[in-house]
C-alpha positions as CSV (number, residue, x, y, z in Angstrom):
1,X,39.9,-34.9,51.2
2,X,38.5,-31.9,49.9
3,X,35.0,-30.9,50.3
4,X,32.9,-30.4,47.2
5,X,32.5,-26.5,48.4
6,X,36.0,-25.9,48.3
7,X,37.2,-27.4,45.6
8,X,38.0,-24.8,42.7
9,X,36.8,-26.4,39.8
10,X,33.7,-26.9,41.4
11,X,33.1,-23.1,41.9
12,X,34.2,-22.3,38.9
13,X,31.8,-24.4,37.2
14,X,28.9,-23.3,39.0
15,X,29.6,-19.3,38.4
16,X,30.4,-20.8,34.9
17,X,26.9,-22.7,34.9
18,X,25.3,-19.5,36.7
19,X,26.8,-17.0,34.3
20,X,25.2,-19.4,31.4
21,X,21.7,-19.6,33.2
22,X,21.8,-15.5,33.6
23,X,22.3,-15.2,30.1
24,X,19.9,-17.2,28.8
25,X,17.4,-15.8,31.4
26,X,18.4,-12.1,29.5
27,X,18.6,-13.5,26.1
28,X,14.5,-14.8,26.4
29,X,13.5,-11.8,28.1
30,X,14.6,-9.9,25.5
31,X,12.7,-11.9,23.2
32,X,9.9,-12.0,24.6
33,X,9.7,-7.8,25.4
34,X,10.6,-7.9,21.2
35,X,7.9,-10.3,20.8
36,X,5.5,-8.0,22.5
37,X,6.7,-5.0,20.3
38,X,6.0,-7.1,17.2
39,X,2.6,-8.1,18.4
40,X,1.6,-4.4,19.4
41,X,2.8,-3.5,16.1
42,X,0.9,-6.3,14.2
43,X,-2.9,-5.6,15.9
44,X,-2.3,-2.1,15.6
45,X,-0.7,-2.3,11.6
46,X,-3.5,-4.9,10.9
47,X,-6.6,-3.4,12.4
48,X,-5.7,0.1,10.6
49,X,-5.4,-1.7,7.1
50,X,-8.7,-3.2,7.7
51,X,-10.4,0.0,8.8
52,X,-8.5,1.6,5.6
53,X,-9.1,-0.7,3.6
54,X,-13.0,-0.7,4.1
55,X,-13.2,3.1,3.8
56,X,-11.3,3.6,0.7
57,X,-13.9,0.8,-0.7
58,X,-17.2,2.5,0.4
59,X,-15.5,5.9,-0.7
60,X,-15.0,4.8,-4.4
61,X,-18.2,3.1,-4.3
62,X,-20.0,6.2,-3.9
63,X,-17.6,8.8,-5.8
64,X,-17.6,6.4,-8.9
65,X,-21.3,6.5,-8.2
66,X,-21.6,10.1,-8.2
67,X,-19.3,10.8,-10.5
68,X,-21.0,8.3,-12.8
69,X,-24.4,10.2,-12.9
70,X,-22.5,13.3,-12.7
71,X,-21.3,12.5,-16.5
72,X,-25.1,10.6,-17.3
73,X,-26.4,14.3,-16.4
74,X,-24.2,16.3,-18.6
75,X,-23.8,14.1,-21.8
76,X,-28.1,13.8,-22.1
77,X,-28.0,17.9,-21.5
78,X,-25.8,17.8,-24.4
79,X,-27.1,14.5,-26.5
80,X,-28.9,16.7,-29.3
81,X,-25.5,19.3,-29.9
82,X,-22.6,17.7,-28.4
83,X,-23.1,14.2,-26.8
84,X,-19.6,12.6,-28.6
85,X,-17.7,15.9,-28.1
86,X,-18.6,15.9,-24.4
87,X,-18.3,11.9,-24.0
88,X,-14.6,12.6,-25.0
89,X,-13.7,15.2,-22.5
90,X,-15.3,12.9,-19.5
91,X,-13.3,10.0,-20.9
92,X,-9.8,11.8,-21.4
93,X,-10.8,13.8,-17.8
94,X,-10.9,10.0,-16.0
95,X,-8.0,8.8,-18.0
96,X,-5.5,11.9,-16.7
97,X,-7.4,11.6,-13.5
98,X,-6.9,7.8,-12.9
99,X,-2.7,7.9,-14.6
100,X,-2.0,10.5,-12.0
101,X,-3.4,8.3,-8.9
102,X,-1.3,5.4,-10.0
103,X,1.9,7.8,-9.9
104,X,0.6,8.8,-7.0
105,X,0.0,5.2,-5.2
106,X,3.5,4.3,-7.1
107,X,5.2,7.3,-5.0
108,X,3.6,6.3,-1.9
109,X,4.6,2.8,-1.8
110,X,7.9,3.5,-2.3
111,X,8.1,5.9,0.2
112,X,6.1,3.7,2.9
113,X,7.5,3.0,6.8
114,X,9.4,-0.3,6.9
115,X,6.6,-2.8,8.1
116,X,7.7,-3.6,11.7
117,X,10.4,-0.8,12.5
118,X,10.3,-0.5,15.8
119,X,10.8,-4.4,16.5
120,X,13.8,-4.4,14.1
121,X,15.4,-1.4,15.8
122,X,15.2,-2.8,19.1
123,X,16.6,-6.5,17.5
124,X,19.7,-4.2,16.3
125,X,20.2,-2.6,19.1
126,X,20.5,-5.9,21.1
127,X,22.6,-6.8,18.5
128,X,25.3,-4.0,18.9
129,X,24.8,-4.5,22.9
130,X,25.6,-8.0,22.5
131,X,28.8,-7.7,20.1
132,X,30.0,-5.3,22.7
């Protein structure tokens, strides 16, 4: 009788088994270094958004603001020659100002970084290492 250690399906199964168990053991550490990536890339993506976002709010609050009073100032220093005449250059002045922001927010956003880049390079390069 043979010995379960020497018989050759039984080591054969068990590097078979082990070669299984080692890839597994690679497959989740990969995915969880990529999982790390995506989560570095998240707080740092989210937490700049916020900060951006709050900034570019305060900003407008306080150039519309100015702005605002800016235009008050100068149509009552005109209101007894000029005040309609002067009205309409402020009005056509914020309406080329504010068309060529949105073509200029339209041409950013389509020219943006790919929202998790790194993470999805790394995913494809695993990919092509894996089909390898």
């Amino acid at each position: 009788m043979q010995s379960e250690d020497t018989d050759p399906r039984a080591a054969h199964s068990t590097g078979l088994f082990g070669s299984l168990q080692q890839l597994v053991g690679t497959v989740a550490e990969a995915l969880h270094t990529r999982m790390e990536i995506l989560s570095a890339e998240l707080e740092g993506e989210g937490g700049r958004v916020w900060m951006l976002l709050l900034c570019e709010i305060v900003s407008l609050f306080f150039l519309g603001l100015g702005v605002l009073l800016v235009t008050f100032m100068v149509i009552v220093a005109f209101w007894d020659t000029h005040r309609v005449a002067v009205s309409a250059g402020f009005a056509g002045l914020y309406l080329a100002i504010g068309f060529g922001m949105a073509l200029r927010v339209r041409y950013m956003r389509k020219r943006r970084p790919r929202l998790f880049s790194a993470t999805l390079a790394e995913l494809a390069k695993d990919r092509d290492h894996l089909a390898s």
